[in-house]
C-alpha positions in Angstrom: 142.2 -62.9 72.9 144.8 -60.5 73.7 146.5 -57.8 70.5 146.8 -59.7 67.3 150.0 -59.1 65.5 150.2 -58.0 61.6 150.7 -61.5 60.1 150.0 -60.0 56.7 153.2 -57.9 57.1 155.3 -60.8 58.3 154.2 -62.8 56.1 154.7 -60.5 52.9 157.8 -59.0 54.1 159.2 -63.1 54.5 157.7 -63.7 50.8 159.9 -61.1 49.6 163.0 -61.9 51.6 163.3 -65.4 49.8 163.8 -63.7 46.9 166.7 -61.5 48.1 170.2 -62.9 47.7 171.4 -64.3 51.1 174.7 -61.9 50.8 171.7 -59.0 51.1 171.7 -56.8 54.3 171.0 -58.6 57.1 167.1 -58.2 58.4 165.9 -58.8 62.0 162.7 -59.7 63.7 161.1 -57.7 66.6 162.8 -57.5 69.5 159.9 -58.4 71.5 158.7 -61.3 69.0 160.0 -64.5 68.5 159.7 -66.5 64.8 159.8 -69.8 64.2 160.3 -72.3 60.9 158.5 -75.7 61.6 156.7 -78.2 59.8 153.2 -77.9 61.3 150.8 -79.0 58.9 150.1 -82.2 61.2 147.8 -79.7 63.6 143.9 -81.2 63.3 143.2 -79.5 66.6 144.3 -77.6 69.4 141.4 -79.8 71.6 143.7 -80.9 74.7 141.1 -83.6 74.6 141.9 -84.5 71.0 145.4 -82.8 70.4 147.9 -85.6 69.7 150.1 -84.8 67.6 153.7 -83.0 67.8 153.2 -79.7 66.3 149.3 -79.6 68.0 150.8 -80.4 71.7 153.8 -77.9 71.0 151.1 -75.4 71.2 148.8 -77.1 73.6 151.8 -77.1 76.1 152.0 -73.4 76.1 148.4 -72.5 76.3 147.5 -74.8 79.1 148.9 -75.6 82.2 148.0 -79.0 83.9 147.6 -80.2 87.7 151.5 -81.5 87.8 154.4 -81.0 85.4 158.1 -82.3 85.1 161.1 -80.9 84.1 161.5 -81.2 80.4 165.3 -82.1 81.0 165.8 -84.9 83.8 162.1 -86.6 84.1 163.5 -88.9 86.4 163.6 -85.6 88.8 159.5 -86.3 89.3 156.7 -84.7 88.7 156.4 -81.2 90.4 153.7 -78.9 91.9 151.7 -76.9 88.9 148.2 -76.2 89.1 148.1 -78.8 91.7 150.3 -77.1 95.0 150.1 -80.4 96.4 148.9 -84.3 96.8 148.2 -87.2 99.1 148.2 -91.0 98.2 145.5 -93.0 100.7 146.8 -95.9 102.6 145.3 -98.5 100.0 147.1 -96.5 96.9 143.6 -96.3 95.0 142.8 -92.9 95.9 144.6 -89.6 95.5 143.9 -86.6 96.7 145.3 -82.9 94.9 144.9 -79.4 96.3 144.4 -76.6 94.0 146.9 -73.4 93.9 144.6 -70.2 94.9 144.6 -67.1 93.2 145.3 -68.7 89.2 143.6 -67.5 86.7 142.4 -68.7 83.6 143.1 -66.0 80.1 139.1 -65.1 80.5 139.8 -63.8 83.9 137.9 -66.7 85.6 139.6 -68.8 88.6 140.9 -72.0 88.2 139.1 -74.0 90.7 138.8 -77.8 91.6 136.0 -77.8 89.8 137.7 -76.7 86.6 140.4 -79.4 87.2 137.2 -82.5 87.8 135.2 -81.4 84.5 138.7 -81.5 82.5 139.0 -84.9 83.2 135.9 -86.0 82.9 135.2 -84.3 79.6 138.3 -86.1 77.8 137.1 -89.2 79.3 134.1 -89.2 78.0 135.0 -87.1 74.7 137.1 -90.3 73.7 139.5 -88.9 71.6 142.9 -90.0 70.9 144.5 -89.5 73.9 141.8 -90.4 76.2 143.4 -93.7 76.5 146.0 -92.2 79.0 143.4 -91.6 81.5 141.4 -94.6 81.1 144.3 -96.7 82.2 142.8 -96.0 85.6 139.7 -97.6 85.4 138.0 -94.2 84.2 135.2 -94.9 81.7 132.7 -92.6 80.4 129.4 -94.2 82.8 132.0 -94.3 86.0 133.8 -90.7 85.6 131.8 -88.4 87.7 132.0 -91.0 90.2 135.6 -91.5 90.3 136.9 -88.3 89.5 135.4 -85.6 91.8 135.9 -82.0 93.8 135.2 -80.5 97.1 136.0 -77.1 97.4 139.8 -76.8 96.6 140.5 -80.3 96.2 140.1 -82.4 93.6 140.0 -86.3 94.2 140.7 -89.4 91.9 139.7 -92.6 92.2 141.9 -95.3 91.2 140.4 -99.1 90.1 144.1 -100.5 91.4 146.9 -99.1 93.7 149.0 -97.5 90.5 152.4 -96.5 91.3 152.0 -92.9 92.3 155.1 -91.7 89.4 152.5 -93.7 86.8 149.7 -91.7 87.4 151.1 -88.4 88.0 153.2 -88.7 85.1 150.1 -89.0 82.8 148.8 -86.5 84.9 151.5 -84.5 83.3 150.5 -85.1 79.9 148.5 -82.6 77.4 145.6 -84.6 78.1 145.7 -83.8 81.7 145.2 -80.3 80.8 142.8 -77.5 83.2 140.2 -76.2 81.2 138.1 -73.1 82.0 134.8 -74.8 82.6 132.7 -71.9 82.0 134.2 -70.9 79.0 134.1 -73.6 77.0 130.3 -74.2 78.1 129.5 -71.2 76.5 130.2 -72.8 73.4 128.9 -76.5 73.5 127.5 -77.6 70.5 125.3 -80.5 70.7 127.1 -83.5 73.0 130.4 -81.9 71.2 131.5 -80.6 75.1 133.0 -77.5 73.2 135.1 -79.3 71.1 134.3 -78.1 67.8 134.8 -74.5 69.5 137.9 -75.7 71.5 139.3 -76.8 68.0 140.3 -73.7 67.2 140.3 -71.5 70.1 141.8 -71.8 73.6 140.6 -71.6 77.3 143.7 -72.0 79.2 145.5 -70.5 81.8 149.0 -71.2 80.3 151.4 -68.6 80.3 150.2 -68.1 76.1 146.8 -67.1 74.9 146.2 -68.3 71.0 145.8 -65.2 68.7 145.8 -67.1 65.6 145.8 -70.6 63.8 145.9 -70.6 59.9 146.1 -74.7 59.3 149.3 -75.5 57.4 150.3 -71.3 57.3 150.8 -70.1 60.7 150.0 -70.2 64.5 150.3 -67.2 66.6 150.7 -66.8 70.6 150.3 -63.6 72.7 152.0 -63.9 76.2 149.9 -63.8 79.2 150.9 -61.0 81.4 149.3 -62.4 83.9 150.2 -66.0 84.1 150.9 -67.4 87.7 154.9 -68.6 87.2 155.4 -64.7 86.3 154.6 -62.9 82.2 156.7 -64.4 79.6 160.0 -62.6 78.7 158.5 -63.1 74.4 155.1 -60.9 74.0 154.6 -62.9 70.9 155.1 -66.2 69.3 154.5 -66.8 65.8 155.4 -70.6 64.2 155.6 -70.7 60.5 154.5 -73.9 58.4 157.9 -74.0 55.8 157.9 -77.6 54.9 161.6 -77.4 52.9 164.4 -77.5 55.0 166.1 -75.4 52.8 163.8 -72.7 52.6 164.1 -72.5 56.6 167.8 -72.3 56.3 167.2 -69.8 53.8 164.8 -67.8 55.9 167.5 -67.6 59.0 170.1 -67.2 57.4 168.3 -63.7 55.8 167.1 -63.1 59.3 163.4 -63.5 58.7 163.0 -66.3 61.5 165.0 -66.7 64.8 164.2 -70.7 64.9 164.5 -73.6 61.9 163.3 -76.7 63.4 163.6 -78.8 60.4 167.0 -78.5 59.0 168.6 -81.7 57.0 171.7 -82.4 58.7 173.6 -81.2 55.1 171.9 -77.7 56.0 173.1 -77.9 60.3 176.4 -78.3 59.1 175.8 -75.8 56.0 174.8 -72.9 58.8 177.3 -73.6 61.4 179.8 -72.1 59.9 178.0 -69.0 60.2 178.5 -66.7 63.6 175.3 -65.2 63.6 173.6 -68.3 64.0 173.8 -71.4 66.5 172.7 -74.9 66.6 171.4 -76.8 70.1 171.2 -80.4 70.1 167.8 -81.8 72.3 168.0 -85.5 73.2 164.2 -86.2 72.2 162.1 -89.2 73.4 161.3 -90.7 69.4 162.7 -94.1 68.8 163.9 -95.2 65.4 162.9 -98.9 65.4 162.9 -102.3 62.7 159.7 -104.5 63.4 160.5 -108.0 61.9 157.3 -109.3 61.6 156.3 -113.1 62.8 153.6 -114.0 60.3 156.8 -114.0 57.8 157.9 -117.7 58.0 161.7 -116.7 57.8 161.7 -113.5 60.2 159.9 -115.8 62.7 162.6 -117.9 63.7 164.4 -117.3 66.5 168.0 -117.3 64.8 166.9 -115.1 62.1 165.8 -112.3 65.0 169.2 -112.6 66.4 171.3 -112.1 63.2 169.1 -109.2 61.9 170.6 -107.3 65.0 174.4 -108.5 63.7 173.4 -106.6 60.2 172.2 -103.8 61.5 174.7 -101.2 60.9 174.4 -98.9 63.5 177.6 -97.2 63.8 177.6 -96.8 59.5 174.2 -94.5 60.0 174.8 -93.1 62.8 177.7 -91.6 61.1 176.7 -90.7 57.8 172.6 -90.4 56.9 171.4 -89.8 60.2 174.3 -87.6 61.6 174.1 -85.3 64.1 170.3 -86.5 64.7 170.0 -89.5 65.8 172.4 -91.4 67.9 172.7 -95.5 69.0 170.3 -96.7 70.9 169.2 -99.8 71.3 166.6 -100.1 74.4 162.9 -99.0 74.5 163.0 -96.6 77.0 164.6 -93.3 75.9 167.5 -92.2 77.6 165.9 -89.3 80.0 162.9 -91.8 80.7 162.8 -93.7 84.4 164.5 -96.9 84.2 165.8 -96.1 80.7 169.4 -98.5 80.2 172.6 -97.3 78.5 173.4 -100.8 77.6 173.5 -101.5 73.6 174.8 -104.8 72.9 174.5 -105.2 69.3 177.0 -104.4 66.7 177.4 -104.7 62.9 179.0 -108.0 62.6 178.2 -109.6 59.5 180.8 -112.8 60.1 178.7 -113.0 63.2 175.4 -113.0 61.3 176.8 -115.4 59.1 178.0 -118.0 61.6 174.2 -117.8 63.0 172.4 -118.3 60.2 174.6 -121.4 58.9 174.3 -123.0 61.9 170.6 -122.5 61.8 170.9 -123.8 57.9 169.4 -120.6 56.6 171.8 -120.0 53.6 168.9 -118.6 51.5 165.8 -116.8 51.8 163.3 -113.8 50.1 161.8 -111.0 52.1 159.5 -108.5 50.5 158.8 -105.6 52.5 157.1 -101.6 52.4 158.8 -98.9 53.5 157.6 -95.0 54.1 158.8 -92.8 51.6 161.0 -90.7 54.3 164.6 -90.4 53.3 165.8 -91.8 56.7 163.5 -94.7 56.8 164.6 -96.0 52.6 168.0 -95.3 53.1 168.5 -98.0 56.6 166.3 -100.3 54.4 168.7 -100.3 51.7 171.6 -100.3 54.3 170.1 -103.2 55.9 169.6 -104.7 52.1 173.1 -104.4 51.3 174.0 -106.3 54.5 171.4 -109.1 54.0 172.9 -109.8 50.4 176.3 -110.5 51.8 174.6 -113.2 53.8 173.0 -114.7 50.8 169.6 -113.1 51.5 167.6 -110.9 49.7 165.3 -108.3 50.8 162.8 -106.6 48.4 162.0 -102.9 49.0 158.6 -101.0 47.7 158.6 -97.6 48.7 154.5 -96.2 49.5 153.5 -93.0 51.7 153.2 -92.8 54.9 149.5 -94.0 54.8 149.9 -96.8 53.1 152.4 -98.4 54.7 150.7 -97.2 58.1 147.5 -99.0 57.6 149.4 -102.2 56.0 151.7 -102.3 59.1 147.9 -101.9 61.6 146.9 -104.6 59.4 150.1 -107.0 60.2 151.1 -107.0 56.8 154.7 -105.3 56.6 157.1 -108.3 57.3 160.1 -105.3 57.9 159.1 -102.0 59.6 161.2 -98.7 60.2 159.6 -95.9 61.5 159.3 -94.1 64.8 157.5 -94.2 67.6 157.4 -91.3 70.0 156.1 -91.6 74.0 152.4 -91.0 74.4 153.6 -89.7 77.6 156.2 -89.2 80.3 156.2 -92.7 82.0 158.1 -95.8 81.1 155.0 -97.4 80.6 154.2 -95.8 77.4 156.7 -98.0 75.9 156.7 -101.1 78.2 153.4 -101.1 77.1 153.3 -101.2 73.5 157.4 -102.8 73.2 156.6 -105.6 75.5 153.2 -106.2 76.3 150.9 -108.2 73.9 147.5 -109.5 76.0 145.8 -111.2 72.8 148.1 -112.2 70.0 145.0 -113.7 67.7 144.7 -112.0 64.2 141.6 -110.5 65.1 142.2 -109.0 68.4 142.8 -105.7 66.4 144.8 -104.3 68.9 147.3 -100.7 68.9 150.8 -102.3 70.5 154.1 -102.8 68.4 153.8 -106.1 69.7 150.5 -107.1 68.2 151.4 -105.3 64.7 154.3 -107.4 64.6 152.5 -110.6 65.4 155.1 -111.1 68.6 152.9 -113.5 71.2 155.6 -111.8 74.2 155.8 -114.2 77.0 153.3 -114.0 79.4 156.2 -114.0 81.8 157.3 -110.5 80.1 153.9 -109.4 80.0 153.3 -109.9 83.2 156.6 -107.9 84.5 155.3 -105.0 82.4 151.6 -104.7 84.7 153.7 -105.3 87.7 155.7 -102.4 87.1 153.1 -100.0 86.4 152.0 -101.1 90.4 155.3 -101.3 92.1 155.0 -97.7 94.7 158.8 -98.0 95.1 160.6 -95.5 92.8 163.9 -97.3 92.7 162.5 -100.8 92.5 160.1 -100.0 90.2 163.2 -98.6 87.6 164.8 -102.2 88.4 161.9 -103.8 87.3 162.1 -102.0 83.8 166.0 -102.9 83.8 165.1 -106.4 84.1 162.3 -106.3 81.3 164.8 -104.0 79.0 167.5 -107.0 79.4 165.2 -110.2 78.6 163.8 -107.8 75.5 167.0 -107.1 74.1 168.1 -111.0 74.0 164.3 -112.2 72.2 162.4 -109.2 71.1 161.8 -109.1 67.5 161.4 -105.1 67.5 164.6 -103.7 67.5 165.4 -100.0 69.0 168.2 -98.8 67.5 168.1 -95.4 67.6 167.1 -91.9 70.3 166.2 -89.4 68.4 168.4 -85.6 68.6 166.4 -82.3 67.6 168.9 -80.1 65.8 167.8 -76.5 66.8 169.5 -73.8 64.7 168.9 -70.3 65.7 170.3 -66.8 66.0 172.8 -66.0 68.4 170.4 -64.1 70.4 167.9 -66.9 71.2 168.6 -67.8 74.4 167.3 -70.6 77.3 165.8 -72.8 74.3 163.8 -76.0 75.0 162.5 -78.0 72.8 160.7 -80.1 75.2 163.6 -82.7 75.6 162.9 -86.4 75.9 159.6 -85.7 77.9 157.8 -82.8 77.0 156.8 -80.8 74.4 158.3 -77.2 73.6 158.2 -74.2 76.2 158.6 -71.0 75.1 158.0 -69.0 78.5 161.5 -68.7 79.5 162.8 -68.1 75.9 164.8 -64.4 75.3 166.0 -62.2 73.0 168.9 -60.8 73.7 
């Protein structure tokens, strides 16, 4: 680990900012140091095995590098050369072939070999976390990894159990979970059958263009640059990412110049610091989709003409404008815009007259839903939205607010009968959508299984279902983005899982911040290019 920064004095000389009236002199952070506000007390670990959530693969991102990697703003670009200079596809499409980049390092001063890049693989595969799922969509399995993911000298070879499109599996490839790990390293610490995990937890062996200095759960993580990182040393010697939960504390804290970054602002606080020259706000298209599940165990939201007036009630244009403005926008397909073979088509409008017309000629004049929803102000307030327009069409919708918990293990249960929430890509294919939107093998009560589909009790049509495996086989770039078109369009007319809206990351930060990413609709943040100026 390279020079650990005073986070005592940070911390303490932040503590007493807040309580400093915001008409005080104006402080500044270190020129060579950049500090951010973020909500980050969902970090369990910083694993890339087991790191799967957003504020854990923030960091992940910048620690590690992995084999291929894709431009954060226009995915549909393709993957690029990383780790991996470059790769062949066999005649048969079940075996790929990468070639390491000489002359990497990892931070411990070891090589990044082939080697490196096999026992990566192999370990998430068989460590079986959370995100392992990504890799075992290949046919990869704990007993068959060593066989199908191997190394010879510089090159590192995958075998596939079906001819995947190449853009599928390079795009997972992509991921967090495709991550190079130094080998040797993380050997050193191995605990039991725990490959290093327990010491990987809290401690990093990449060869990212960050080291980790320090990781206080819900306080504080801590990056040192790598002057030696391959792509050339970070312009930012030092990252530090504070856990402020409050919006307006964060606004507070940038305002006073204790932070350059607020990640979480309310959209009353965005428009409160606008108005401010010091400070800036940057809009990031993300990849999260703001969604209503109707669920078909509930004998009402089951029938077809019931699906097709919920998305005439829908008031999209009334949030977008007011409660979610500025941060989320329209959107009414599965596949975020930035995604291959995402459509800009969004059919539906708030019509009530036309949800009316619907429903009488379907002879539902009457009818009772009762329904949980998270306790997140964006999720109650489209429930009561939605509540208000069911009423005018003689129905009535019952809302319980719980936590997130609660109504999370209720809705894996199929018990919510109406569901907002998000759902954000697992990972930069159109497949990590297609795949849980439309795709439902086993619709029986028991089969247990993780898709939106299968939480909302929707049997899709094997006709749909089939589409969405197709597509994940189609070699064809532009055919293959037809072929998500297509299943997009039949979704839209009979799915009862309704996208409405793309989520937009309001970034406010000093006027000095510049070349800010947040990760856009594909990636996670990158803070290598990121200056002071």
């Amino acid at each position: 680990m390279q020079n650990r920064f005073s986070l005592r004095t940070l911390l303490l000389a932040s503590a007493v900012s807040l309580a400093v009236p915001a008409s005080a002199a104006w402080a500044e952070t270190p020129a060579d140091t950049l500090v951010i506000a973020h909500q980050i007390d969902d970090i369990i670990s910083l694993d890339p095995g087991q790191s799967f959530e957003f504020s854990g693969q923030d960091v992940v991102n910048n620690l590690y590098d992995q084999l291929v990697d894709l431009d954060p703003l226009d995915v549909t670009a393709g993957v690029k050369p990383s780790l991996a200079e470059s790769w062949e596809v066999s005649e048969d499409g079940k075996t790929i072939t990468l070639t390491m980049r000489e002359g990497v390092k990892f931070h411990s001063g070891n090589p990044v070999r082939a080697e490196d890049a096999a026992w990566s693989l192999q370990r998430a595969v068989k460590l079986n976390k959370s995100p392992a799922f990504i890799l075992n969509q290949f046919g990869f399995t704990p007993e068959n990894v060593d066989e199908m993911v191997s190394f010879e000298g510089n090159k590192l070879t995958l075998k596939l159990d079906q001819p995947y499109a190449q853009s599928f599996v390079l795009n997972c490839l992509a991921s967090e979970v495709g991550s190079v790990i130094d080998k040797e390293t993380v050997m050193a610490h191995v605990e039991g059958d725990d490959f290093g995990n327990t010491w990987l937890s809290t401690n990093d062996a990449g060869a990212g263009a960050f080291t980790l200095a320090a990781w206080r759960p819900n306080e504080v993580v801590q990056l040192a640059a790598n002057p030696d990182y391959w792509q050339g040393a970070p312009a930012i010697k030092r990252v530090i990412v504070r856990h402020v939960q409050e919006s307006s504390a964060q606004r507070l804290l940038l305002e006073q110049g204790d932070i350059d970054v607020a990640r979480n602002l309310t959209p009353t606080d965005v428009d409160g610091v606008s108005g401010n020259d010091k400070l800036k706000v940057m809009d990031d298209l993300r990849g999260r989709i703001l969604y209503m599940g109707l669920g078909q165990q509930d004998p009402l939201l089951s029938k077809p003409e019931m699906i097709e007036a919920m998305k005439y009630l829908i008031d999209y244009a009334g949030m977008e404008s007011s409660f979610l403005k500025g941060q989320w926008k329209v959107h009414q397909n599965f596949l975020p815009e930035g995604y291959l073979g995402a459509s800009d088509e969004n059919p539906w409008t708030h019509d009530i007259e036309k949800a009316r017309a619907i429903l009488t000629d379907a002879g539902i004049t009457s009818g009772t839903v009762k329904t949980i929803v998270r306790d997140i102000r964006e999720y109650v307030d489209a429930a009561q939205t939605l509540q208000a327009a069911m009423a005018q069409v003689g129905l009535t919708l019952e809302i319980q607010q719980m936590t997130g918990a609660q109504v999370l293990d209720a809705y894996r249960a199929r018990q919510v009968p109406i569901f907002i929430g998000e759902w954000g890509p697992d990972y930069a294919d159109p497949n990590t959508n297609a795949s849980t939107f439309a795709y439902n093998p086993n619709n029986a009560a028991d089969a247990g299984l993780s898709q939106l589909a299968w939480r909302n009790s929707w049997a899709v049509p094997e006709e749909m279902n089939q589409a969405t495996v197709a597509a994940t086989l189609e070699g064809d770039t532009d055919k293959r983005v037809q072929m998500y078109l297509d299943i997009q369009s039949q979704y839209r007319e009979i799915a009862p899982i309704i996208p409405m809206f793309q989520k937009i990351e309001q970034v406010a930060m000093q006027q000095n911040v510049q070349n800010w990413t947040s990760g856009g609709s594909v990636s996670s943040v990158v803070y290598r290019q990121v200056t002071k100026e």
